[in-house]
C-alpha positions in Angstrom: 7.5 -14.5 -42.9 8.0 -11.6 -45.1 3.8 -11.4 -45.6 3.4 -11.7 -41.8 6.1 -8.6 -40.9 4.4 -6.4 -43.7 0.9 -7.4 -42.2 2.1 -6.9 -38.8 4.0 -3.2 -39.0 1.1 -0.8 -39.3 -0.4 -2.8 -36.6 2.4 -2.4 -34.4 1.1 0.9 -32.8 -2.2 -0.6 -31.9 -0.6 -3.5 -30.9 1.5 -1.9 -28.8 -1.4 0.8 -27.4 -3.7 -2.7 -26.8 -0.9 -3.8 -24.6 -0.4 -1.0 -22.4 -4.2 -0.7 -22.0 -4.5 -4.0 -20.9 -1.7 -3.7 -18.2 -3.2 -0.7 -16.9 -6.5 -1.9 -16.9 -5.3 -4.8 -14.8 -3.2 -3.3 -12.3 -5.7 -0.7 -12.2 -8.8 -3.0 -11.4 -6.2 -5.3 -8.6 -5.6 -2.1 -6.7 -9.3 -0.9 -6.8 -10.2 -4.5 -6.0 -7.8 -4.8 -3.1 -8.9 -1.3 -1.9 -12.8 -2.0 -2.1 -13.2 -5.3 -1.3 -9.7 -6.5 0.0 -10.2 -4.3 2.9 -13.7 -3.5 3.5 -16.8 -5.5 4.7 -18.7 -5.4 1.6 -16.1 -7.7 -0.1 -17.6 -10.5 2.1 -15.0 -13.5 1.5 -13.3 -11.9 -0.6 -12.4 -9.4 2.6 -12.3 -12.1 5.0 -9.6 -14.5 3.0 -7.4 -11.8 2.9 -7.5 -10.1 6.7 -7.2 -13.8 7.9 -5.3 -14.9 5.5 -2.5 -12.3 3.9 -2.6 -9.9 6.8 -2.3 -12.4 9.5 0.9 -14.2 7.7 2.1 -11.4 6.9 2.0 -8.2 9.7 3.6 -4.7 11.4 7.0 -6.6 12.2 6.6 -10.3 10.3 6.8 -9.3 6.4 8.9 -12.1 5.0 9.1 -15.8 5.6 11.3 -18.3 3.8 8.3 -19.6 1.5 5.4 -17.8 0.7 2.5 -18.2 3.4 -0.7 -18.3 3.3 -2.2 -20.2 -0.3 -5.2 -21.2 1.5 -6.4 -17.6 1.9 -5.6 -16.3 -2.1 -8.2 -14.4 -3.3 -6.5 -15.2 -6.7 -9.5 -17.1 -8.2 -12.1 -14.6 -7.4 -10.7 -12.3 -9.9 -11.2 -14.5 -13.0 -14.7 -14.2 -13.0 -14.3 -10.1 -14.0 -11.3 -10.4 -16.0 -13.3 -13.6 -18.2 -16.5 -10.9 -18.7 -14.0 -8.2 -19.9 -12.0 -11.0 -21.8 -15.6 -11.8 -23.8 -16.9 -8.4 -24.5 -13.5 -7.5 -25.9 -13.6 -10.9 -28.2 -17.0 -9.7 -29.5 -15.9 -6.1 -30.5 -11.7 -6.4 -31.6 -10.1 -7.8 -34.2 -8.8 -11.0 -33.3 -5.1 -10.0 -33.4 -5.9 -7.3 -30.9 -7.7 -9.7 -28.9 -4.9 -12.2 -28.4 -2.9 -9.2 -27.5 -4.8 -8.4 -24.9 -5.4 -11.6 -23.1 -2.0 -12.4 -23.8 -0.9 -9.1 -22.0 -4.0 -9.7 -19.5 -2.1 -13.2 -18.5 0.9 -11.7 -18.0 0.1 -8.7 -16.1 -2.5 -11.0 -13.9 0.6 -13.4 -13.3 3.1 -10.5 -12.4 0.8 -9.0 -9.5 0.6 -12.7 -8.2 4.1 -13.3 -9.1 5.6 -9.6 -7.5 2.9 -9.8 -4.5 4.6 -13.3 -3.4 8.3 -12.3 -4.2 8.0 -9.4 -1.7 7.1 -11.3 1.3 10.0 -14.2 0.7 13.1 -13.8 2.4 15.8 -13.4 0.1 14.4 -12.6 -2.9 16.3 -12.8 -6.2 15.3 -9.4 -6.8 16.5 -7.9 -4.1 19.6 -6.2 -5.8 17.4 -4.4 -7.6 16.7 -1.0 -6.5 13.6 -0.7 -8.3 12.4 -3.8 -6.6 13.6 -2.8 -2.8 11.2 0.4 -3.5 8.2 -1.4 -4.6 8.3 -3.9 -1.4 8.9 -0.9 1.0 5.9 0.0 -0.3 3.9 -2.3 -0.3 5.5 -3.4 3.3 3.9 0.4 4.1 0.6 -1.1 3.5 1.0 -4.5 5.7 1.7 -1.3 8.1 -0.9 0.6 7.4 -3.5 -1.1 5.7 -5.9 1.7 4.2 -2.8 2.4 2.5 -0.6 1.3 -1.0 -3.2 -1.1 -2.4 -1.7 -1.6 -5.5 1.3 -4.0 -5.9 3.0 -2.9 -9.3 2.0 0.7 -10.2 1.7 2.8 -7.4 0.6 5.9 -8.9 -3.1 4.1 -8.8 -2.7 4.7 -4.9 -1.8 7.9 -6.0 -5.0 8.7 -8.1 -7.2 6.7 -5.1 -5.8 9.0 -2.7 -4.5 6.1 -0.6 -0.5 7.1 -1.1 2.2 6.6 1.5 5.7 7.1 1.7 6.3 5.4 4.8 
């Protein structure tokens, strides 16, 4: 245990730096996704899954339901096949350590937008007392308002840095 720790330690800031990279390079590439091809024409089904899908279950005055609507139109798989290309060109130029960092962190940033996305739009959520929590689904509610708007579903200072901000 001792040799692993002492391995380990001086690792711990790229370890920690992989991490944070990965997150943000996943919640980065879900917003521009859901802003380029979520909600225009070029994303083909990708585009129509989730108008007829996501934005029919869920619009203007019908944002939560009791379970999460809508499975049939997740656009969930689609995104495997860009985070698998990523997931191989980093195997072939990180160390391995750093490489199960970042598809562990790429799992668990990949689950949280899924994760987050469906807690917002079921009634009652457990993270409702959370204040943190209330602000990120007003937000994102300002998108099934506004739709060329809030694209992103954890970090919202990528809407920010897209342009595609609003308040309310």
């Amino acid at each position: 245990m001792h040799q692993i720790v002492s391995r380990l330690l001086p690792e711990l800031p790229f370890i920690l730096l992989t991490a944070v990279a990965t997150h943000l390079l996943v919640s980065f590439s879900q917003t521009l996704m859901h802003y380029k091809l979520g909600h225009h024409s070029m994303g083909g089904r990708l585009f129509r899954n989730h108008i007829g899908f996501h934005h029919v279950y869920y619009s203007k005055d019908h944002l939560v339901s009791r379970a999460y609507l809508g499975e049939e139109g997740n656009n969930t798989p689609f995104f495997f096949i860009p985070v698998f290309l990523v997931g191989v060109c980093a195997y072939l130029v990180l160390p391995v350590d750093l490489f199960v960092v970042q598809v562990v962190t790429c799992a668990a940033s990949f689950y949280a937008h899924v994760f987050f996305d469906k807690e917002y739009h079921v009634e009652g959520s457990r993270f409702q007392r959370f204040a943190w929590f209330r602000r990120k689904q007003a937000l994102h509610f300002v998108h099934h308002r506004h739709a060329n708007s809030n694209f992103a579903v954890i970090d919202f200072f990528w809407d920010r840095v897209l342009g595609t901000y609003r308040s309310r």
